[in-house]
C-alpha positions as CSV (number, residue, x, y, z in Angstrom):
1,X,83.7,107.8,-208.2
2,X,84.8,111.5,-209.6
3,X,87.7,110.8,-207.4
4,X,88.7,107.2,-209.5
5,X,88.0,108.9,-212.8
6,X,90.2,111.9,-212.1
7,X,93.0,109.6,-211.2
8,X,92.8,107.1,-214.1
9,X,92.6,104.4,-211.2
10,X,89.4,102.7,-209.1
11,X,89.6,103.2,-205.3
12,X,90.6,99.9,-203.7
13,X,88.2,98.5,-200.6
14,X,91.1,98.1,-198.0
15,X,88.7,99.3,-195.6
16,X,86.0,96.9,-196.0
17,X,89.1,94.0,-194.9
18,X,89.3,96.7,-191.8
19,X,85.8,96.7,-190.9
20,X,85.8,92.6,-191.0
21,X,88.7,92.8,-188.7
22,X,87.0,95.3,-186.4
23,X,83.5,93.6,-186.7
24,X,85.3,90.4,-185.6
25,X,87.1,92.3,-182.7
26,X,83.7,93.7,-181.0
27,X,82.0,90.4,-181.4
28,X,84.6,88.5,-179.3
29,X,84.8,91.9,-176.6
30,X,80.6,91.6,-176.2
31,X,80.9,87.5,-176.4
32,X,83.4,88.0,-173.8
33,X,81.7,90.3,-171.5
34,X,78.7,88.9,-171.9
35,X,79.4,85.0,-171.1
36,X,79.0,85.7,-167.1
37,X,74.9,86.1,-167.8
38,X,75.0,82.7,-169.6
39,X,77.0,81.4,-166.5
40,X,75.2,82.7,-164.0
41,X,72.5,80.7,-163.2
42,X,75.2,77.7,-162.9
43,X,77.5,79.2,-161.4
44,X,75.3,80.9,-159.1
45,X,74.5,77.6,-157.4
46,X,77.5,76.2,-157.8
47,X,79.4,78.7,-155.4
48,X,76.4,79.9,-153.9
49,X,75.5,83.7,-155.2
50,X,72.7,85.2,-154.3
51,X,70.8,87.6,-156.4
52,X,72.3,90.9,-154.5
53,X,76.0,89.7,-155.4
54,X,75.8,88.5,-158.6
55,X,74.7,91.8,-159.4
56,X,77.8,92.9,-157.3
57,X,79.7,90.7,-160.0
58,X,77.8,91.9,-163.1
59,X,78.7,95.3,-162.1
60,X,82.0,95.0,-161.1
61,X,83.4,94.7,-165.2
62,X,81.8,97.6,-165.6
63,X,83.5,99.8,-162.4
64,X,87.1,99.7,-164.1
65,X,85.5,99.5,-167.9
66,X,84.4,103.2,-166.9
67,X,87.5,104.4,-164.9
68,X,89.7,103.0,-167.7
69,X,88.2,104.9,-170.3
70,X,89.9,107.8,-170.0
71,X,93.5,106.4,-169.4
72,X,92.6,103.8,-172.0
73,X,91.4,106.9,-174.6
74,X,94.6,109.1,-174.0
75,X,96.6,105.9,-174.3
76,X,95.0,105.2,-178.2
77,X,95.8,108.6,-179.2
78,X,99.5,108.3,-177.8
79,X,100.3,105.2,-179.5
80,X,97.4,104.2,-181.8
81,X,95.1,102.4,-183.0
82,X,96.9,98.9,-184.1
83,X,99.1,98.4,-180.5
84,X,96.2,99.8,-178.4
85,X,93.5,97.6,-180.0
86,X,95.8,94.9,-180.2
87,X,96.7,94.9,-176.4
88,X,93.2,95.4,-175.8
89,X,92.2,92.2,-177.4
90,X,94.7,89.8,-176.4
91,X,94.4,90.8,-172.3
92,X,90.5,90.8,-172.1
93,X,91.0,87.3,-174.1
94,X,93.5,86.0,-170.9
95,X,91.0,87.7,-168.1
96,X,88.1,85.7,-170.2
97,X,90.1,82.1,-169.6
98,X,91.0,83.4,-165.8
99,X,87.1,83.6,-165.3
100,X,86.8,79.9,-165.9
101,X,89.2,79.3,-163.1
102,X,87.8,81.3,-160.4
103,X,86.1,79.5,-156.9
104,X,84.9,82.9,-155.0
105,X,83.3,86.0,-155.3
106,X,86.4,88.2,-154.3
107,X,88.2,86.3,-157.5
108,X,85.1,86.8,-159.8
109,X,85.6,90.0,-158.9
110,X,89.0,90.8,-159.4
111,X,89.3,88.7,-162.4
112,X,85.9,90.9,-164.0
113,X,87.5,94.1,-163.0
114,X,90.9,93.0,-165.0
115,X,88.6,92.1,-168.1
116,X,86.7,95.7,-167.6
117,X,90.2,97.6,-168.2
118,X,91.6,96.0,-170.6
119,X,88.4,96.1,-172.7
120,X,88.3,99.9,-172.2
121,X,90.2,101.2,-175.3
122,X,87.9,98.9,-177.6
123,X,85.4,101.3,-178.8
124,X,87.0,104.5,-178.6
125,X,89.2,102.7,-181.0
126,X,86.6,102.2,-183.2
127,X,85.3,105.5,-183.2
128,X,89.0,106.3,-184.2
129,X,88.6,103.6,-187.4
130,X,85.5,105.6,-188.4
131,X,87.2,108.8,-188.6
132,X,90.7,107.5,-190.3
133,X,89.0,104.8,-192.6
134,X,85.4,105.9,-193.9
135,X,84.0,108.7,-196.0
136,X,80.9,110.3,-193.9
137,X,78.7,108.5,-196.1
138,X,79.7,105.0,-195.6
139,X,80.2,105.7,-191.7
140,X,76.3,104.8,-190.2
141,X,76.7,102.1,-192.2
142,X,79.8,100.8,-191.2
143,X,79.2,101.6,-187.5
144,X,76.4,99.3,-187.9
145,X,78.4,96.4,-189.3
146,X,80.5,96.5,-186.6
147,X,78.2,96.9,-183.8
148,X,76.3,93.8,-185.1
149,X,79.0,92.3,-183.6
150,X,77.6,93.2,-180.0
151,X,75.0,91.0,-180.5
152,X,75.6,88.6,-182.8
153,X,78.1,86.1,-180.9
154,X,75.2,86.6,-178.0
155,X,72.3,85.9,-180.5
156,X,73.4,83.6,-183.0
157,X,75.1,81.4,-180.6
158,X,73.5,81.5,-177.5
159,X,72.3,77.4,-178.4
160,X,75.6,76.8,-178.5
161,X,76.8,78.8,-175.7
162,X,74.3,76.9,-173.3
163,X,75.0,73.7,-175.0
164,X,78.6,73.8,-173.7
165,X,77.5,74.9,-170.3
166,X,75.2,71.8,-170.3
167,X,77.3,69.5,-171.6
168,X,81.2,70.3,-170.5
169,X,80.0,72.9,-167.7
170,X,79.6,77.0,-167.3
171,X,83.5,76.8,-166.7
172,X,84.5,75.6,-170.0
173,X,82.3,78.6,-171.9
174,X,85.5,81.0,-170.5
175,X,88.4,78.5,-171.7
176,X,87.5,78.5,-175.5
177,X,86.2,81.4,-176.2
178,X,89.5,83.1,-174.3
179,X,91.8,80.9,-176.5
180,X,89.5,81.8,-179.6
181,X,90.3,85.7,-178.4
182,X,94.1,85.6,-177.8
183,X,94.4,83.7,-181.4
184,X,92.8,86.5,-183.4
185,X,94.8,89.0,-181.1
186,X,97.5,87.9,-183.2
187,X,95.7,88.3,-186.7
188,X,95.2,91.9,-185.7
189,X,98.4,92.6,-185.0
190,X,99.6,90.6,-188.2
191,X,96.7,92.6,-190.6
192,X,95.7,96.0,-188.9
193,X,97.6,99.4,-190.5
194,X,96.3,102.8,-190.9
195,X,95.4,104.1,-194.0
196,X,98.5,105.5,-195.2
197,X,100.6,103.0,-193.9
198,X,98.4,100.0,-195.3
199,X,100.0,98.2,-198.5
200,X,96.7,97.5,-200.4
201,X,95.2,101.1,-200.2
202,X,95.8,103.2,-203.5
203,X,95.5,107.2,-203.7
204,X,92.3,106.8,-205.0
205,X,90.8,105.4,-202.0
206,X,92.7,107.4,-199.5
207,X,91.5,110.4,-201.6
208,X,87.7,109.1,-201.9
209,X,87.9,108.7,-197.7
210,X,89.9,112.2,-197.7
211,X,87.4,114.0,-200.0
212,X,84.3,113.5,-197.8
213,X,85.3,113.8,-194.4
214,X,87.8,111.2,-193.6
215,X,90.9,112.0,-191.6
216,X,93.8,109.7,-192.6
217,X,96.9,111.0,-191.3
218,X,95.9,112.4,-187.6
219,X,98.0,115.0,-186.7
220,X,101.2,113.8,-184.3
221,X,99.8,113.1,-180.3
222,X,100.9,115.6,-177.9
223,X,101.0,114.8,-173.9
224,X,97.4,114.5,-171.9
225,X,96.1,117.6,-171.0
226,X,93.3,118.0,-168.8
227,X,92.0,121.7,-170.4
228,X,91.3,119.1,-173.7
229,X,89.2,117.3,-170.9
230,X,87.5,120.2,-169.9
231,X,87.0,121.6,-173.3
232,X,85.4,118.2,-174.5
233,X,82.8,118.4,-171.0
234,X,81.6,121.9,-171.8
235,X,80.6,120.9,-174.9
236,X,76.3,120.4,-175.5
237,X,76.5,117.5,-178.3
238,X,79.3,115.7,-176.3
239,X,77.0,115.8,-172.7
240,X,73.9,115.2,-175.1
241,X,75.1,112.2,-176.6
242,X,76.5,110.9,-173.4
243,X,73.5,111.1,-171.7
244,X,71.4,109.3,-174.6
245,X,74.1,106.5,-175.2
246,X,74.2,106.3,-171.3
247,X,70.1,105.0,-171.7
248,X,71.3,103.1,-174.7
249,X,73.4,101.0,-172.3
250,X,70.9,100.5,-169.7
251,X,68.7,98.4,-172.1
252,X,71.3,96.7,-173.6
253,X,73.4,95.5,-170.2
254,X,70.2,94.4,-169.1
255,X,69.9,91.9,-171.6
256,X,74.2,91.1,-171.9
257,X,73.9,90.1,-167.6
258,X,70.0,89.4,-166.4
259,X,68.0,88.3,-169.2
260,X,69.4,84.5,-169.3
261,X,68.4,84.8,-165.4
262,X,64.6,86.4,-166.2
263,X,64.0,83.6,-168.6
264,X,65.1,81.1,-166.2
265,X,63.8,82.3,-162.6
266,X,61.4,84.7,-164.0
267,X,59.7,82.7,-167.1
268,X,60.3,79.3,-165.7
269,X,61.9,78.3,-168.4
270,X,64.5,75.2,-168.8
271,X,68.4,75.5,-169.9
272,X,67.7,74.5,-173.2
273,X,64.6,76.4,-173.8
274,X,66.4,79.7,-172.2
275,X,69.1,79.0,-174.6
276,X,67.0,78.9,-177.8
277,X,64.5,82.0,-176.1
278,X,67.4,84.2,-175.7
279,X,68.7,84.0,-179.1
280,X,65.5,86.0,-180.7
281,X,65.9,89.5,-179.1
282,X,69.7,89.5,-179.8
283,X,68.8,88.6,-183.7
284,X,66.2,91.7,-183.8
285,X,68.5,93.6,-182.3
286,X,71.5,92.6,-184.9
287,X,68.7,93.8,-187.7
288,X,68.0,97.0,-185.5
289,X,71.4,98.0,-185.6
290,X,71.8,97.5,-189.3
291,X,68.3,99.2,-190.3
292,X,69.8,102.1,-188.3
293,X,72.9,102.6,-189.9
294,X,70.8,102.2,-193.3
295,X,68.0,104.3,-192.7
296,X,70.5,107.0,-191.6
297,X,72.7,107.2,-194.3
298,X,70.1,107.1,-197.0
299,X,68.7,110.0,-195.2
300,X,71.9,111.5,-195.8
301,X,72.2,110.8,-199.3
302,X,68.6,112.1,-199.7
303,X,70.2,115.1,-199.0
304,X,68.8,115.8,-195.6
305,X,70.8,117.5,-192.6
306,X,73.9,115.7,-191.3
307,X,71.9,116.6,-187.9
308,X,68.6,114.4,-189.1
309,X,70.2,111.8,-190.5
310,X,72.4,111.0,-187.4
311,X,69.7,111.9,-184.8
312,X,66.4,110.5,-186.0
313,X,67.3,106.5,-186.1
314,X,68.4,106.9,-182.3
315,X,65.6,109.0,-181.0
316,X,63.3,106.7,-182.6
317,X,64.6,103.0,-181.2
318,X,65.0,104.4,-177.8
319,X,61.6,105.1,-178.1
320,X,60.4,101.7,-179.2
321,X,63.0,100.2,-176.3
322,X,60.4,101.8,-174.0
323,X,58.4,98.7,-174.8
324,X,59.8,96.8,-172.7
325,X,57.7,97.4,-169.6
326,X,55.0,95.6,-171.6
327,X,56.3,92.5,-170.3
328,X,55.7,93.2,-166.8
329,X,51.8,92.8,-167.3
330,X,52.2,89.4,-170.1
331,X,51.6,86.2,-169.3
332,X,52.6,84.3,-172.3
333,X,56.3,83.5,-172.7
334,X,55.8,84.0,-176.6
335,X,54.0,87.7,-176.0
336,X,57.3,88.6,-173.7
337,X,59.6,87.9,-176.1
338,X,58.3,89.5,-178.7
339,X,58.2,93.0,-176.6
340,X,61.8,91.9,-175.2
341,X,62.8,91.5,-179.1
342,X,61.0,94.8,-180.5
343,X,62.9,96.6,-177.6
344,X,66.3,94.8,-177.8
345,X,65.6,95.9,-182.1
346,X,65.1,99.6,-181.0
347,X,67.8,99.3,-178.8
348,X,69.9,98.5,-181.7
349,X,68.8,101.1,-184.0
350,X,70.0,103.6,-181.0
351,X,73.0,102.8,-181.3
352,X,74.5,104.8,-183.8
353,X,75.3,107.4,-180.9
354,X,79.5,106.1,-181.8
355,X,78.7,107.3,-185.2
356,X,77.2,110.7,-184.0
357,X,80.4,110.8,-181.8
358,X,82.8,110.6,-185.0
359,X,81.2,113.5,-186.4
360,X,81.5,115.8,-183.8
361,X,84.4,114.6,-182.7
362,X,88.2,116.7,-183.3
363,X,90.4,114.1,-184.8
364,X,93.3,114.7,-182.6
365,X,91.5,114.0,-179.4
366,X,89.3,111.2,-181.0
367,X,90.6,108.7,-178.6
368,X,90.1,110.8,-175.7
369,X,86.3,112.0,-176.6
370,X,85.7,108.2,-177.2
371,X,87.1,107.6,-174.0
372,X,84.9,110.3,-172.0
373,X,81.9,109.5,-173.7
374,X,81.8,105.7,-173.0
375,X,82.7,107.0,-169.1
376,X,79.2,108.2,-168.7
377,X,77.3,106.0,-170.9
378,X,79.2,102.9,-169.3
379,X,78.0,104.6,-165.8
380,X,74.9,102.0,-166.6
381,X,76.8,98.8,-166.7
382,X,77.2,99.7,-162.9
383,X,73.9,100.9,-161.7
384,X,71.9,98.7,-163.9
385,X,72.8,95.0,-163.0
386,X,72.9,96.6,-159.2
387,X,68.9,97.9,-159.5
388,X,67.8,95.1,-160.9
389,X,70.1,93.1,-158.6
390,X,68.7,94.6,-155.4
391,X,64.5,95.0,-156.8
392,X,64.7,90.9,-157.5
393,X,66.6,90.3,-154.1
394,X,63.8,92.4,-151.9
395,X,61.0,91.5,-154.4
396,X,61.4,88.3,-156.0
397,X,60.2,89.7,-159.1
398,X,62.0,92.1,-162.5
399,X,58.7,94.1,-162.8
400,X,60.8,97.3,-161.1
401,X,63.8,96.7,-163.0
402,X,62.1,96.3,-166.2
403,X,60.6,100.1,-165.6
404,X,63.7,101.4,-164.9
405,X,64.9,100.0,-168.0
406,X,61.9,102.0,-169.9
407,X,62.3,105.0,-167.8
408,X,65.8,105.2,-168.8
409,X,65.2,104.9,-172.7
410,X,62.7,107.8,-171.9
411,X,65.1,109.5,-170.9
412,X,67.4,109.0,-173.6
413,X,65.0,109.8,-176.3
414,X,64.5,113.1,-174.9
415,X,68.6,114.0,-174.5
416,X,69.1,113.0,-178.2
417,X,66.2,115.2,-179.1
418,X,66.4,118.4,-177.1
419,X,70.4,118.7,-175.8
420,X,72.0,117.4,-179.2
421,X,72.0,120.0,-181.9
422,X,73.4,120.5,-184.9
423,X,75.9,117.7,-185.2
424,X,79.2,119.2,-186.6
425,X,83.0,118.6,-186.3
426,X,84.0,120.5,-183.2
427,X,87.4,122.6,-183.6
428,X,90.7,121.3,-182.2
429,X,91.3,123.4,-179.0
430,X,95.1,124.3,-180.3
431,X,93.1,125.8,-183.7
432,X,91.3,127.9,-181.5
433,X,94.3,129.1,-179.2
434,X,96.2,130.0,-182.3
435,X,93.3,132.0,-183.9
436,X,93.1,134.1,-180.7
C-alpha cells in the first residue's frame, strides 16, 4: 500500500488472473493423473490386472515423472515459464485421451510413462510463478490456492467421475477430460505472460511484488551445468525439504492410485457408494491445504520467523497424516473415513513444502531446484503404489501398506523439523564465484 501511495496509482491484481490460470492448470495435471485409480477397478477386470501389475501401472507415470524432472526443470529456465507450461499441458492432455484407447498392459504402460514426462515441468513451473508473481506475503497463500487444485477435480467430482465410468464406461473418463485439457492448453498460451511483459500489470504492482521479495525479471538463462546440480544437492534445506515432501507424497499417491480400490475390495463397498466415499478425504484435504497456507502467513505477518511460519503448518499435518494407521484396527466404514479424511487434511496442510522451496530457492536456477526437488519427493509415486501393490497381492489385505504410509509421514515430520533450518534465499552460485 506505501508502494500505491508513493506512486499516485493502486497496484493492479494481474496476478490473481495468474493464479486462476495456474489453479486451473494443476487441477487438470492431478485430475489427469489421478483418473487411472478411478479406472482401475474396471479396467482391472476388464483386461485382466492383477493387484501386482496394476501397481506396476500406477507406478510406471511416476518412473519418467521423476527422470523428467531434471531435463523438464533446465528446460523452464531455458525457455520459460509460458512455452514450458504450455507444452506441458497440452501433451499430458493427448497422453490422457491415448489412455482411453489402450487394450494391454505394455500400452498402459507406455502410454503412462508419456503422461509422466510431459507432466514433469508442471510444478517446478509453479514454484517459478511464486517467485516472479507474489510478494512473500501472499506466497503460502497462493501456493495453497493452487494446490487445492490437486484435490479438488479428485474430491469434488469423484460422483461424477464414477458416474461416467458407470454409465459410458472407465474408457470414456480419459476422452473428455483429455479434450477438456488440450482446450485450456490453448487459453494458457493465449493469457499467460510474465510480469513485465503482461499488459494489465502497472508499476505499482510490479513494485509491490518487487519490494517484498518477488523476482520479476529473472536474470537471462545460461546453458545447464551440472556444478549448479551439485551445488543445489549439498545444500541442508534443499535435502531437508526433499526428504519431507518425499513423505508428503507417499500419503497423497496413496489416495490419487489405491484408495478407490480399498473402498471397493477392502471396505466392500459399491461403485456408487465408493464414488460418493471418496469424495470426503479429498474435500478435507482441499481445506487442509488452504488452512496451511493461511495459518502460515498470518504467522508471518504476526511477525514470527520466516523459518516458523513456513515450517510449523508442515511439520504439524504430517503428523496428523500419521493417523492413518487407525484404520487398520476400524470396523466401521464411517470411523475409516473419517481417519482417511483427517489424514488426507494433514496431508494437505504439508504441503506448503513448494512454498518453502520458493524461499530458499536462487531465482536463476528456480526451475532446476524445482526440478531436483520433485525428483526425490516423486521417488514415492514409484515405491508407494509398488508396496502397497505387492503387501495386497501376498496378503489380501492394506493393513501393511497403510503403516508404511504412517511410517513415512513419521518420517517426514522429523526431516522438516530437525534437517531444515533457517529458511533463507540461497545465493546464486555465479554471485559467489565472482565474490571470491
Amino acid at each position: 500500500m506505501t508502494v500505491a501511495i508513493a506512486s499516485g496509482a493502486q497496484p493492479t491484481r494481474a496476478r490473481f488472473g495468474i493464479l486462476a490460470l495456474i489453479a486451473t492448470a494443476t487441477a487438470l495435471n492431478y485430475l489427469d493423473r489421478t483418473l487411472l485409480g478411478v479406472a482401475a477397478p474396471a479396467m482391472s477386470r476388464e483386461l485382466g490386472f492383477s493387484p501386482e501389475m496394476m501397481g506396476v501401472v500406477f507406478a510406471a507415470f511416476s518412473w519418467s515423472y521423476a527422470l523428467a524432472q531434471v531435463p523438464g526443470g533446465v528446460f523452464l529456465d531455458r525457455f520459460g515459464t509460458r512455452l514450458t507450461y504450455g507444452l506441458s499441458l497440452v501433451g499430458w492432455s493427448v497422453f490422457t485421451v491415448l489412455q482411453g484407447t489402450v487394450r494391454s498392459a505394455s500400452m498402459l504402460i507406455l502410454v503412462r510413462l508419456g503422461l509422466g514426462a510431459a507432466e514433469a515441468p508442471c510444478f517446478p513451473a509453479n514454484s517459478r510463478v511464486l517467485i516472479t508473481w507474489f510478494p512473500r506475503r501472499e506466497r503460502a497463500r497462493a501456493n495453497s490456492v493452487y494446490s487445492v487444485g490437486m484435490y479438488f477435480g479428485i474430491g469434488f467430482c469423484s460422483p461424477l467421475l464414477f458416474w461416467i465410468a458407470a454409465t459410458w464406461g472407465w474408457r470414456a473418463l480419459f476422452w473428455a477430460i483429455g479434450g477438456l485439457g488440450i482446450g485450456f492448453g490453448l487459453v494458457w498460451f493465449r493469457l499467460y505472460r510474465d510480469p513485465a511483459d503482461h499488459p494489465s500489470v502497472n508499476a505499482a504492482e510490479l513494485a509491490l511484488i518487487r519490494a517484498d521479495g518477488g523476482v520479476t525479471e529473472i536474470a537471462p538463462p545460461r546453458p545447464f551445468r551440472w556444478s549448479d546440480a551439485a551445488y543445489l544437492l549439498r545444500q541442508r534445506n534443499i535435502i531437508g525439504a526433499s526428504i519431507g515432501q518425499f513423505a508428503t507424497n507417499s500419503t497423497l499417491v496413496f489416495f490419487l492410485t489405491w484408495f478407490p480400490t480399498y473402498l471397493a475390495s477392502e471396505r466392500h463397498m459399491d461403485w456408487m457408494k465408493a464414488g460418493v466415499f471418496a469424495m470426503i478425504p479429498f474435500v478435507a484435504a482441499s481445506v487442509g491445504v488452504l488452512a496451511g497456507g493461511q495459518v502460515s502467513d498470518r504467522l508471518l505477518r504476526a511477525g514470527h520467523s520466516l523459518s516458523l511460519a513456513r515450517k510449523l503448518p508442515v511439520i504439524a499435518g504430517l503428523l496428523l497424516s500419521t493417523t492413518i494407521v487407525l484404520a487398520i484396527v476400524l470396523e466401521s466404514d464411517a470411523a475409516v473415513i473419517a481417519v482417511m479424511s483427517l489424514a488426507f487434511f494433514g496431508q494437505g496442510m504439508s504441503n506448503l513444502g513448494w512454498t518453502l522451496l520458493s524461499e530458499v530457492a536462487p531465482a536463476r536456477l528456480a526451475g532446476l531446484t524445482g526440478g531436483l526437488f520433485n525428483l526425490c519427493t516423486n521417488l514415492a509415486g514409484i515405491i508407494t503404489p509398488l508396496v502397497i501393490g505387492v503387501t495386497v497381492g501376498r496378503t489380501g489385505s492394506f493393513g501393511s501398506g497403510l503403516a508404511y504410509i504412517g511410517a513415512m509421514a513419521t518420517l517426514g515430520a522429523l526431516s522438516y523439523a530437525f534437517i531444515v533450518r533457517t529458511v533463507e534465499r540461497l545465493p546464486d552460485p555465479d554471485a559467489m564465484s565472482a565474490g571470491t
